[in-house]
Rosetta silent file (secondary structure, phi, psi, omega in degrees, C-alpha in Angstrom):
SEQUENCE: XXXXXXXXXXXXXXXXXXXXXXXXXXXXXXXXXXXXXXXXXXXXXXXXXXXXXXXXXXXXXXXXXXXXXXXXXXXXXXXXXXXX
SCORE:     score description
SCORE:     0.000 S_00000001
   1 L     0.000  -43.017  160.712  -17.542    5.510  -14.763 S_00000001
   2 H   -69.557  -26.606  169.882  -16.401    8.717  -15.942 S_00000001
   3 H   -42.603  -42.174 -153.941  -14.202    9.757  -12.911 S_00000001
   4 H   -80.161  -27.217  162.328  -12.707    6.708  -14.086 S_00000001
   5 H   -83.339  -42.280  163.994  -12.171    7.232  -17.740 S_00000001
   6 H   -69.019  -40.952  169.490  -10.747   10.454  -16.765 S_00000001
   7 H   -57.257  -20.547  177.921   -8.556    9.398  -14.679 S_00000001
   8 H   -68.920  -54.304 -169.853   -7.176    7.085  -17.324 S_00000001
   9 H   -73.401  -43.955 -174.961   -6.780    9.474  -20.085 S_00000001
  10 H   -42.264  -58.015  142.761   -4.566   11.860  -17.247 S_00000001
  11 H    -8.837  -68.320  161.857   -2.602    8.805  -17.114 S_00000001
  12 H   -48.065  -81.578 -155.700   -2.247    7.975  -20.548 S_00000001
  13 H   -37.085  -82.449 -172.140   -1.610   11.382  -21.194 S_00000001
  14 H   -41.292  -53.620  154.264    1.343   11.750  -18.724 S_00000001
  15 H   -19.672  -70.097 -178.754    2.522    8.163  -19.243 S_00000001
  16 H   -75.898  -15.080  170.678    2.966    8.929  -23.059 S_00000001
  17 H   -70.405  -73.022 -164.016    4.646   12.335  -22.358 S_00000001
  18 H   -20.520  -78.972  175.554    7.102   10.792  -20.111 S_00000001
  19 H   -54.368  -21.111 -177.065    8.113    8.450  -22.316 S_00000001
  20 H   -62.935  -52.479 -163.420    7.706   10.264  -25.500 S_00000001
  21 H   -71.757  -50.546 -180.000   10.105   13.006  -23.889 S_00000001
  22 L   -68.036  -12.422  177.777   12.680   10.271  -22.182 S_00000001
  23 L  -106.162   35.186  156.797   13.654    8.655  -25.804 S_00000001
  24 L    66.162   77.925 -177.599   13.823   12.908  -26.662 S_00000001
  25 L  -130.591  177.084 -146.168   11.506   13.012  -29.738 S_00000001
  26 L   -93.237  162.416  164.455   10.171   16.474  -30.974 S_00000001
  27 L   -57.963  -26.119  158.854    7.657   17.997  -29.709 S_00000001
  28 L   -52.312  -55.147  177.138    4.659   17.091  -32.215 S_00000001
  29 H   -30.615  -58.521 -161.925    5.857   13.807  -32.011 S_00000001
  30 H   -96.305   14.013  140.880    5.663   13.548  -28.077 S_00000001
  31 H   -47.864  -85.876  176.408    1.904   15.329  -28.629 S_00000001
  32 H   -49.479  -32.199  161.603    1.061   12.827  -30.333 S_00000001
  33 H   -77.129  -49.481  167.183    2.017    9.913  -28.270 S_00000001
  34 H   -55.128  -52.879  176.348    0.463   11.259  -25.215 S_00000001
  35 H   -32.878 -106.161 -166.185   -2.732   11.883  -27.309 S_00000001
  36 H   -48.310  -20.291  137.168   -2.936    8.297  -27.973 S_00000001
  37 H   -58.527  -12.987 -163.196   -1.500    6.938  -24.537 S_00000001
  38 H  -102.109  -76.801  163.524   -4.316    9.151  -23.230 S_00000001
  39 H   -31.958  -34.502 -175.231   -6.873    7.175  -25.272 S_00000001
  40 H   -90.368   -7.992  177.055   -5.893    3.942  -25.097 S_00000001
  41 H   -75.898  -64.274  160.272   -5.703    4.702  -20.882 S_00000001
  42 H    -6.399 -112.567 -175.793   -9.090    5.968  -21.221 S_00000001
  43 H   -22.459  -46.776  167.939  -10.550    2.999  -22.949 S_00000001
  44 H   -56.441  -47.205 -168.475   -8.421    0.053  -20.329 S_00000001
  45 H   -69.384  -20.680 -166.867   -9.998    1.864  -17.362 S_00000001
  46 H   -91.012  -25.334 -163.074  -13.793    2.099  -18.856 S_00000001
  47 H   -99.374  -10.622  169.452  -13.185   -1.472  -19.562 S_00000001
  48 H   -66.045  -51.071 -167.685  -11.879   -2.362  -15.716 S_00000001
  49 H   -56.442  -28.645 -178.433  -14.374   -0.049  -14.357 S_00000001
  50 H   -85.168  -40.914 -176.858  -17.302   -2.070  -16.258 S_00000001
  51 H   -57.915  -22.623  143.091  -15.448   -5.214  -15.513 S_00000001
  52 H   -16.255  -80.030 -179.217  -15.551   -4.297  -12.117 S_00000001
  53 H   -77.471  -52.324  167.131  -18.836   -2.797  -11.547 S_00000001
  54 H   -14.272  -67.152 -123.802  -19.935   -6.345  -13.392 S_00000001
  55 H   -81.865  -42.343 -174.114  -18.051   -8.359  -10.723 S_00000001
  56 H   -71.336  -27.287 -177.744  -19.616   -6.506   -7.634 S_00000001
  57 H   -74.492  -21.930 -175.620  -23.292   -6.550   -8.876 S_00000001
  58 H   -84.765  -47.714 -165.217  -22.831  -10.556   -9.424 S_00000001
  59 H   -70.101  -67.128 -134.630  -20.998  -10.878   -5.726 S_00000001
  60 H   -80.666  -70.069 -179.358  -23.988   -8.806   -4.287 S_00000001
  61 H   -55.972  -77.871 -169.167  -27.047  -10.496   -6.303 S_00000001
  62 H   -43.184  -29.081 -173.502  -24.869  -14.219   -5.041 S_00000001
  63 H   -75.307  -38.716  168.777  -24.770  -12.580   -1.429 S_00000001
  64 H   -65.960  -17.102 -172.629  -28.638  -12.344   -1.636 S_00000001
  65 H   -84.978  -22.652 -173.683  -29.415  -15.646   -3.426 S_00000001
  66 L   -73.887  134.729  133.827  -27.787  -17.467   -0.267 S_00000001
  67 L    47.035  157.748  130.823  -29.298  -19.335    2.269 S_00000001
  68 L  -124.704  107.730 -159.757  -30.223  -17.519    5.233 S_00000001
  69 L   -11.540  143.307  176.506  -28.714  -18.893    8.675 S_00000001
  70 L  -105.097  155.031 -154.514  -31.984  -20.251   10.643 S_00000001
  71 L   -77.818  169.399 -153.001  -32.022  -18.162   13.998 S_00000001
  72 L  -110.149  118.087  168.678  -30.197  -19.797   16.601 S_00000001
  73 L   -54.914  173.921  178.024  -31.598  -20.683   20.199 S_00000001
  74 L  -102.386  151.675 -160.638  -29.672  -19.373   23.024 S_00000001
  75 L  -119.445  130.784 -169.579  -27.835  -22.127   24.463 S_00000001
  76 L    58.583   22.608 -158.449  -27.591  -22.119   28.373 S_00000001
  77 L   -79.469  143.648  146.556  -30.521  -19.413   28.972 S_00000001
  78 L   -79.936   98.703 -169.636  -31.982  -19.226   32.480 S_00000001
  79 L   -61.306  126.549  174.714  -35.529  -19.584   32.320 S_00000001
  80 L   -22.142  113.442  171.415  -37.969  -17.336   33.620 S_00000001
  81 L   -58.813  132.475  174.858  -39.478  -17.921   36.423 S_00000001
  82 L   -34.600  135.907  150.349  -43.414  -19.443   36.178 S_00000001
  83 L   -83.675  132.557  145.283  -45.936  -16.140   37.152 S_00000001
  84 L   -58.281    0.000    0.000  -48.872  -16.962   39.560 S_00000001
């Protein structure tokens, strides 16, 4: 979960420079934008990452709650011959 929030704020960050820097605003300015693109990337990814993590632990716990196939006979087998 933290790889994942870090990767987000890296994001963020870099995201909000870009743009900060492409409409040409000053440098505090385009600080400040990354700063807070870097947080709010942060925060979407910890909430994907949970939403995620959620989604697979439910898919996992449903793959064990199922059924389980009842074993199958073999179909066409040649039978053993009778010992003496």
């Amino acid at each position: 979960m933290k790889s994942l929030m870090l990767i987000g704020a890296l994001l963020g960050f870099f995201i909000g420079a870009a743009f900060s820097l492409a409409q040409a605003d000053a440098w505090p300015a385009t600080i400040w934008h990354a700063c807070a693109a870097a947080y709010l990337g942060c925060l979407m990814l910890r909430w994907w990452g949970h939403a995620w993590r959620k989604s697979l632990a439910s898919s996992i716990e449903e793959k064990e709650r199922a059924p389980q196939p009842a074993a199958s006979k073999t179909i066409n087998a040649i039978p053993k011959p009778a010992r003496t």
